[in-house]
N, C-alpha and C positions, 0 to 999 in steps of 0.2 A: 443214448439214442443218437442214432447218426442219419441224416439229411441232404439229399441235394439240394441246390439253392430254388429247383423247380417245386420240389416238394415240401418245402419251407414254405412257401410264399403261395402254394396249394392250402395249405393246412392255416394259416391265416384268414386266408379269402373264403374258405369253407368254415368259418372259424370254428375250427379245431386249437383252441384258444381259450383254456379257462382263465378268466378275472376274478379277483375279487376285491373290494375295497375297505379302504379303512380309512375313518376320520377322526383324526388324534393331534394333540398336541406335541411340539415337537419334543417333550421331556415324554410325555406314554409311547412315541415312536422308538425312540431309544432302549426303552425295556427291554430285558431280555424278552419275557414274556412276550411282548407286539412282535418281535424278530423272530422268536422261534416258530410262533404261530405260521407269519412269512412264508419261512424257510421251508417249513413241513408241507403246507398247502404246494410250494413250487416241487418239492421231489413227487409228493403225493401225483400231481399230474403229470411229468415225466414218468414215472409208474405204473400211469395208465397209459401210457402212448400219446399224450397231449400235450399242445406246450402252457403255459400258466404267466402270466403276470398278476401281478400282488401291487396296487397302488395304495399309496398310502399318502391322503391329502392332508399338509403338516402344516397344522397352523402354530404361527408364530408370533413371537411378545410381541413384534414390530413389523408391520409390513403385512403385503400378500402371504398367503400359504406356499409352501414349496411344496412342487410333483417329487417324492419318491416312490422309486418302483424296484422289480424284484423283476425280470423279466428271461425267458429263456432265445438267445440269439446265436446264429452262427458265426458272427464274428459282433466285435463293440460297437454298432450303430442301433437307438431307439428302436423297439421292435415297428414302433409308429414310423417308422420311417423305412420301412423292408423294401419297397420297391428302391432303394439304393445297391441292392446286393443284384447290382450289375454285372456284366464280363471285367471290369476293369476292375473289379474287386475281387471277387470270386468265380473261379470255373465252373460252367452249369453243369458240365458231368459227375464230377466226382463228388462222394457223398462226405458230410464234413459234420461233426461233434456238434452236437446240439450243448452253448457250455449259457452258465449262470449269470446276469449282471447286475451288476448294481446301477442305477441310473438317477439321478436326481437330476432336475431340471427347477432354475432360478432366475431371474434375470441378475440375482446376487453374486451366484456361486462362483461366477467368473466372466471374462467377455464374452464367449459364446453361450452362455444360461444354460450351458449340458455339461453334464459329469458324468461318465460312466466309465466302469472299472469291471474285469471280471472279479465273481469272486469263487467261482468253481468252475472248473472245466468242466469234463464227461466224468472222468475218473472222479474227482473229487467230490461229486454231488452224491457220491454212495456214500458220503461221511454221515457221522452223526449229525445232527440238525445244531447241537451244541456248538460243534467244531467249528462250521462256518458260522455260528450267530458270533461267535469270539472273534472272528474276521471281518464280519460285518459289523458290529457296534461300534469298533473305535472310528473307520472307513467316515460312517453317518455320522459321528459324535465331531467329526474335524470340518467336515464338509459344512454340516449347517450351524458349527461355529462360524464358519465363512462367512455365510450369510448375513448371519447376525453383525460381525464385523463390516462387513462391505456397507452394511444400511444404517450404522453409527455417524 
């Protein structure tokens, strides 16, 4: 799927936007199974012409829960935060790949409390759901080691 940044930020506001949630521990977030389920719900909505976010509220041994999400953006900024995708970012004319990212959000995970990483472009989101849960597992598995470290 490819977007202009007026059409992006349409489809949000109109929310053309499937969610859906999960409340898990951060060892059941990791599973392959939690991941794949993810993964499949976020092509399954690009599939249909929609974009999808997958939150997953991760509760941890120690501390607050951490936001992880699964969210489809046109470049690496919180989908929560779209009115960013200004001119100084991106040109409103041209249409631009709808790609995949990873986002976790912590006050742990680092000084700014955001993470995000793509983990599919356009192209790459027609992979197996496997292919990308094997890129995403380790991704999560280091990140909210982080956390856990940072709150020792």
């Amino acid at each position: 799927m490819k977007l202009t940044v007026d059409d992006y930020l349409k489809m949000i506001a109109d929310n053309k936007v499937q969610t859906e949630d999960a409340d898990k521990t951060a060892s059941q977030t990791q599973q392959k199974k939690a991941l794949t389920t993810a993964v499949e719900f976020m092509q399954e909505q690009l599939n249909k012409g929609y974009l999808g976010q997958y939150r997953f509220n991760v509760r941890m041994k120690k501390g607050d829960p951490v936001n992880f999400r699964l969210e489809n953006n046109l470049i690496n900024i919180p989908m929560d935060e779209a009115e960013r995708l200004d001119p100084k970012l991106l040109d409103e004319g041209p249409t631009y790949p709808v790609n995949l990212y990873m986002v976790l959000e912590s006050d742990d995970v680092n000084k700014s409390g955001l993470r995000i990483d793509e983990l599919a472009n356009e192209t790459d989101q027609g992979q197996p759901a496997s292919a990308l849960v094997d890129k995403l597992q380790p991704w999560l598995a280091d990140h909210l080691a982080a956390v856990m470290e940072n709150r020792a």
